[in-house]
N, CA, C and O atoms as a Tinker XYZ file with bonds, in Angstrom:
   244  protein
     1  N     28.708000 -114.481000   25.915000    73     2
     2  CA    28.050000 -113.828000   24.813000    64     1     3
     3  C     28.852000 -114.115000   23.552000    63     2     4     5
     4  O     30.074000 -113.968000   23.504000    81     3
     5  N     28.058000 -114.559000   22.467000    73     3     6
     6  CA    28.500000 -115.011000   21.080000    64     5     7
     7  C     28.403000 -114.226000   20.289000    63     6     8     9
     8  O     27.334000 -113.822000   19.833000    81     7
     9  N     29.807000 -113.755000   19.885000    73     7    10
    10  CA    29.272000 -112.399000   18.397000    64     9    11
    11  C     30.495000 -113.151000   17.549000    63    10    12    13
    12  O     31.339000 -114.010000   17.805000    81    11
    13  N     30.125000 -112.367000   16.426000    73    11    14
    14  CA    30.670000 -112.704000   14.729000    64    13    15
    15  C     30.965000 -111.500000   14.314000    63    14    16    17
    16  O     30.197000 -110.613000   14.688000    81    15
    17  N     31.998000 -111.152000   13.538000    73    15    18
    18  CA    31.895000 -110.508000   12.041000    64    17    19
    19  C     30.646000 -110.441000   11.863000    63    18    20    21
    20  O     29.880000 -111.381000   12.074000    81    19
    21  N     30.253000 -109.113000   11.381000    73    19    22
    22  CA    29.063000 -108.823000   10.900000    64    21    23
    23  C     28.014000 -108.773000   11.700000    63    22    24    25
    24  O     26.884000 -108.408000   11.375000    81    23
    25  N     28.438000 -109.208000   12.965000    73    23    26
    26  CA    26.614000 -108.859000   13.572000    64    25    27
    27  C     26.832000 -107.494000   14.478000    63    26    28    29
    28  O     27.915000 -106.939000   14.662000    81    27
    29  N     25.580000 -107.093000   14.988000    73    27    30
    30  CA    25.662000 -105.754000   15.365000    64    29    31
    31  C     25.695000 -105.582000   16.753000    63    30    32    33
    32  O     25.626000 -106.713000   17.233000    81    31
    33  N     25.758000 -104.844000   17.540000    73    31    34
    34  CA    25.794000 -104.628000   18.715000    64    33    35
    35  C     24.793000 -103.489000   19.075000    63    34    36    37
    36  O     24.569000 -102.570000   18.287000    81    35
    37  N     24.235000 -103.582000   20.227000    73    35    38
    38  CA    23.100000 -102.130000   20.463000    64    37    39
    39  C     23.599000 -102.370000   22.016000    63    38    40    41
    40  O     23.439000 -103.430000   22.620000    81    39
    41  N     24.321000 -101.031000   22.625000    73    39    42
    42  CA    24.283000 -100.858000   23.683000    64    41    43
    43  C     23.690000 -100.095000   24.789000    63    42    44    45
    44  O     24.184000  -98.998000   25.048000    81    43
    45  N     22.859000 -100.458000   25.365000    73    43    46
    46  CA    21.610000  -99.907000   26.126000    64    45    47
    47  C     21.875000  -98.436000   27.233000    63    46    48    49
    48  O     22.635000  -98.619000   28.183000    81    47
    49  N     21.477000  -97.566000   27.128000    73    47    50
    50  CA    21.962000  -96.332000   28.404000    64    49    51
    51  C     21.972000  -96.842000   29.642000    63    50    52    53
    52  O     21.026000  -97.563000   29.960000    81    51
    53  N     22.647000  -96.677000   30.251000    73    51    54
    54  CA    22.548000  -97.379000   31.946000    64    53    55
    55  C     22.044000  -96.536000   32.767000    63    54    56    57
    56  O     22.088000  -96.793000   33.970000    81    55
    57  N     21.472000  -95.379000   32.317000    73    55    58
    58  CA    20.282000  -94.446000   33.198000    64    57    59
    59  C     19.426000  -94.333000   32.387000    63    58    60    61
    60  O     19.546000  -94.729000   31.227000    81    59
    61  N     18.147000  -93.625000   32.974000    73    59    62
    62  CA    17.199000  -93.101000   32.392000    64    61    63
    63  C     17.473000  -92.103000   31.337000    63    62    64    65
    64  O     18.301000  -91.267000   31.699000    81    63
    65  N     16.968000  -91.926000   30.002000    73    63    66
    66  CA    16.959000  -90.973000   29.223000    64    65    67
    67  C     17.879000  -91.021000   28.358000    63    66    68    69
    68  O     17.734000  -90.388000   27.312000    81    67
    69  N     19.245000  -91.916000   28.630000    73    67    70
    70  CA    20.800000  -92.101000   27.803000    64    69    71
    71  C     20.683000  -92.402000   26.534000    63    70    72    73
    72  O     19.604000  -92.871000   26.173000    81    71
    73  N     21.466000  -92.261000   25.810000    73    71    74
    74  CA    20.569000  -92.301000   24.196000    64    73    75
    75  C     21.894000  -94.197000   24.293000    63    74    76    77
    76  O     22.860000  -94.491000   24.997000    81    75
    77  N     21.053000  -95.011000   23.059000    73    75    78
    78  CA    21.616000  -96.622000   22.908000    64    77    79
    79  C     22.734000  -96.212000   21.920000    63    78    80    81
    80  O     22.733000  -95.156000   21.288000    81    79
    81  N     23.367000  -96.847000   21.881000    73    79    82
    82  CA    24.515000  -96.920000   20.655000    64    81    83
    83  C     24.631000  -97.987000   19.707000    63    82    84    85
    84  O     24.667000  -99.031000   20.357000    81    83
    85  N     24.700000  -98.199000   18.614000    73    83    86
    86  CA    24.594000  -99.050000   17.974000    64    85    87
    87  C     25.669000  -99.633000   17.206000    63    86    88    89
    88  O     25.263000  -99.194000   16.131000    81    87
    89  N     26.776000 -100.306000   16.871000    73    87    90
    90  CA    27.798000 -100.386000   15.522000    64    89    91
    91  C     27.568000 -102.352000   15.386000    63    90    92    93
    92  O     26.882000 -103.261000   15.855000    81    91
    93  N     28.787000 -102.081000   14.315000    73    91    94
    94  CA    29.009000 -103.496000   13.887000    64    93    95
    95  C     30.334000 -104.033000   14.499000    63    94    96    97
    96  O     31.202000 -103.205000   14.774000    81    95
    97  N     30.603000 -105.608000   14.780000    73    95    98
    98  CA    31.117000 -105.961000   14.716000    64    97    99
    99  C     32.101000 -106.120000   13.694000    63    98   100   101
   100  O     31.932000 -106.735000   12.641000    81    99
   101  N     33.142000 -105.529000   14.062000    73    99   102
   102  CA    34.891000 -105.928000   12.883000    64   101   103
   103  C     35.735000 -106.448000   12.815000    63   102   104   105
   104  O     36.452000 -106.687000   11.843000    81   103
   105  N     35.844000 -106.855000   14.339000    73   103   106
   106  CA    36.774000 -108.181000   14.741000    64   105   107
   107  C     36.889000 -108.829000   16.074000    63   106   108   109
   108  O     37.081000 -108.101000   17.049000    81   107
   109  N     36.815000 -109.820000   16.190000    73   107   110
   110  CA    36.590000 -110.692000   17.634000    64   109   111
   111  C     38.024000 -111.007000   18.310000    63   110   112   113
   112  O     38.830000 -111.689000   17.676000    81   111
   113  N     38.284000 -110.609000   19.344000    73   111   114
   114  CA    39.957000 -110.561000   19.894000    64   113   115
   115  C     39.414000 -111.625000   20.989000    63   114   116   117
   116  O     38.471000 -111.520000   21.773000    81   115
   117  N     40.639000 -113.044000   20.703000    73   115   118
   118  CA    40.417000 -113.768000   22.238000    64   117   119
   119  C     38.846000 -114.533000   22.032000    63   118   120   121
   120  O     37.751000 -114.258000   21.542000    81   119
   121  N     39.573000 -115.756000   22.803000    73   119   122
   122  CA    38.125000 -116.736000   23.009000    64   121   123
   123  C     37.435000 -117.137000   23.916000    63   122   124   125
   124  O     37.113000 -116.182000   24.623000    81   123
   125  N     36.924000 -118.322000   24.367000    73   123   126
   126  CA    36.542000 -118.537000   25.644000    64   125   127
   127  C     35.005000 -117.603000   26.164000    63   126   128   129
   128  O     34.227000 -117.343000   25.246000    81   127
   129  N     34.797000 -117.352000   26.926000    73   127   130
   130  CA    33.492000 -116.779000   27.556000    64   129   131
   131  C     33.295000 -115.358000   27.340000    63   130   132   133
   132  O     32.176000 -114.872000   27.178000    81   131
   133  N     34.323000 -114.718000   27.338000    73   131   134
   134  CA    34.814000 -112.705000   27.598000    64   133   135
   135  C     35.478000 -112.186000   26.523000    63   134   136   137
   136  O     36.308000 -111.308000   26.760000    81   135
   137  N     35.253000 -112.623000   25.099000    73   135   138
   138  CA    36.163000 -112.441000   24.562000    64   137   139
   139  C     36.288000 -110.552000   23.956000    63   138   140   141
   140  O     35.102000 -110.224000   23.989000    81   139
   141  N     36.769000 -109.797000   23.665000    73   139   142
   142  CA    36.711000 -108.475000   23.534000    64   141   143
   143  C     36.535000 -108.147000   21.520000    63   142   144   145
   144  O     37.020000 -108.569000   20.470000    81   143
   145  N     35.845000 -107.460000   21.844000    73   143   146
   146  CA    34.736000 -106.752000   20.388000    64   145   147
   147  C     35.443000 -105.847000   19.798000    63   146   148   149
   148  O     35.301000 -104.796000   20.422000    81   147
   149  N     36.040000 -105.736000   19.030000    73   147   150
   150  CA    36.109000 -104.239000   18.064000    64   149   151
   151  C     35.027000 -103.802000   17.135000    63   150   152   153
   152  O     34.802000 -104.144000   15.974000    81   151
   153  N     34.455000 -103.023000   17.865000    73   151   154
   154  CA    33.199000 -102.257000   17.280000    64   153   155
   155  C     33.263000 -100.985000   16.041000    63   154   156   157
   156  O     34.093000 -100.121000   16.324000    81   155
   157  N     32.803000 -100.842000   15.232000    73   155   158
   158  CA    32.600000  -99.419000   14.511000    64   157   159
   159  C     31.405000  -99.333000   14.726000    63   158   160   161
   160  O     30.546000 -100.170000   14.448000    81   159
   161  N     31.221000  -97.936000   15.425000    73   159   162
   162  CA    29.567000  -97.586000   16.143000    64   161   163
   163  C     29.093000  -97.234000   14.440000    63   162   164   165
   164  O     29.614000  -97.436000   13.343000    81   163
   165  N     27.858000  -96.621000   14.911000    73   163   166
   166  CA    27.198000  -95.920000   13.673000    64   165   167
   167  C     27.579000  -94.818000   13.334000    63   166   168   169
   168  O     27.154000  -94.488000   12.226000    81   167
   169  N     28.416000  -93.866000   13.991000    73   167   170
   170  CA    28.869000  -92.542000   13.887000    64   169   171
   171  C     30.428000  -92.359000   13.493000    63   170   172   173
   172  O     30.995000  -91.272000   13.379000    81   171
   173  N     30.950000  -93.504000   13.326000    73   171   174
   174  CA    32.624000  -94.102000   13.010000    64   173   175
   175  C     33.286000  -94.035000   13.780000    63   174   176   177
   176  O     34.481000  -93.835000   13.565000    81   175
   177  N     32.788000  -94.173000   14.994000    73   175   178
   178  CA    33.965000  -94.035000   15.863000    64   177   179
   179  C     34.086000  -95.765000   16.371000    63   178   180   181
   180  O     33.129000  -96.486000   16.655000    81   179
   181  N     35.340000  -96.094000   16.379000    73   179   182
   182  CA    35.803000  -97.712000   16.744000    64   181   183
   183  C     36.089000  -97.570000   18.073000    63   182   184   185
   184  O     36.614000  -96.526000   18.459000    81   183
   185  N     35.806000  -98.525000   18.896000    73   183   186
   186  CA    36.310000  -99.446000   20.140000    64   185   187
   187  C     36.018000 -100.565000   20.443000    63   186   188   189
   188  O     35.241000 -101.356000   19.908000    81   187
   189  N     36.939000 -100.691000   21.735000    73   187   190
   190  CA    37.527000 -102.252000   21.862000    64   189   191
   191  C     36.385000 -102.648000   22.879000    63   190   192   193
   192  O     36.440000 -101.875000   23.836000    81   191
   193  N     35.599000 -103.366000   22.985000    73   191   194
   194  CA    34.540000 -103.424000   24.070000    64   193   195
   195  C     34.653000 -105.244000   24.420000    63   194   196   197
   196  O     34.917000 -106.322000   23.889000    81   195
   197  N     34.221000 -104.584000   25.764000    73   195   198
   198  CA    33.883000 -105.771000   26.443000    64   197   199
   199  C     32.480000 -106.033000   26.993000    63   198   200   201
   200  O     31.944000 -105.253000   27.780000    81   199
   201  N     31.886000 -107.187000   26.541000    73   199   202
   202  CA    30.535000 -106.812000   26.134000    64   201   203
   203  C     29.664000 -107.533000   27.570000    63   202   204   205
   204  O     29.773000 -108.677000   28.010000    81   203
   205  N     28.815000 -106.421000   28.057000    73   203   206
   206  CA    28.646000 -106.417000   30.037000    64   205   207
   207  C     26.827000 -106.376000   29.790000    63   206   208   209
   208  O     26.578000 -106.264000   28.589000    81   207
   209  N     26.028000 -106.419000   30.346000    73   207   210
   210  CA    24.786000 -106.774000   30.757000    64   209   211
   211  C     24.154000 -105.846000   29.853000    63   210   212   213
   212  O     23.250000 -106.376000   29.207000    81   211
   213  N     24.352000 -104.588000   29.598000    73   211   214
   214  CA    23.856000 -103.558000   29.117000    64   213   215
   215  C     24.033000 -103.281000   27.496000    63   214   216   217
   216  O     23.988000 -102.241000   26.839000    81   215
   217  N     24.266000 -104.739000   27.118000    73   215   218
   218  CA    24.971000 -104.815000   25.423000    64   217   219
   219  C     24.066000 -106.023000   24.850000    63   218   220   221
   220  O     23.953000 -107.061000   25.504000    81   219
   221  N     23.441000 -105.854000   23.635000    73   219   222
   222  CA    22.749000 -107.044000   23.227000    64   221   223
   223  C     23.175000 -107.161000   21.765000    63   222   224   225
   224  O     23.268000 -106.207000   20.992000    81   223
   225  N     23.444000 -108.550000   21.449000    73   223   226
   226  CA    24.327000 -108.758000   20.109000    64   225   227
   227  C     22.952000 -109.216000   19.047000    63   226   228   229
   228  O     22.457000 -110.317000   19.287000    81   227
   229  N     22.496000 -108.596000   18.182000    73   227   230
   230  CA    22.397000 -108.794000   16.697000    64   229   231
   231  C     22.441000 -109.730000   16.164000    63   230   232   233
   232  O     21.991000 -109.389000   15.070000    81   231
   233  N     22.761000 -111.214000   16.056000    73   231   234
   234  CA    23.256000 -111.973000   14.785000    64   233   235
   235  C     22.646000 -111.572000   13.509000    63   234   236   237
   236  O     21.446000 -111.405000   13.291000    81   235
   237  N     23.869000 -111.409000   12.501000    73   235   238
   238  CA    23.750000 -111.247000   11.016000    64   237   239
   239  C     23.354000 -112.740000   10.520000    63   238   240   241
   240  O     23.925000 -113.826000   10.615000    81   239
   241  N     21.578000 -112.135000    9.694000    73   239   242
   242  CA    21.165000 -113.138000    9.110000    64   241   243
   243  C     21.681000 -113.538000    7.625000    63   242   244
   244  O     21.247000 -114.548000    7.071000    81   243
């Protein structure tokens, strides 16, 4: 999975009813195939994610 600076992330509930989460990309750690996300959600809270089946990346147009 390919993310950038600036594009967004929406991460999907993994049960029924789970509310999605949404932030931006702020910095890309590490390369290669797995590389790990520092996110600021929509609510300000930051983490380091590793981005798994249940995550769909945004590109900033």
């Amino acid at each position: 999975m390919q993310a950038s600076v600036g594009d967004r992330v929406v991460i999907h509930g993994r049960v029924v009813g789970a509310a999605e989460r949404a932030g931006e990309v702020i910095e890309v750690r590490g390369g290669g195939e797995s590389p790990l996300l520092v996110v600021r959600f929509d609510d300000g809270h930051e983490a380091i994610l590793s981005p798994g089946s249940d995550c769909e990346v945004r590109h900033a147009s």
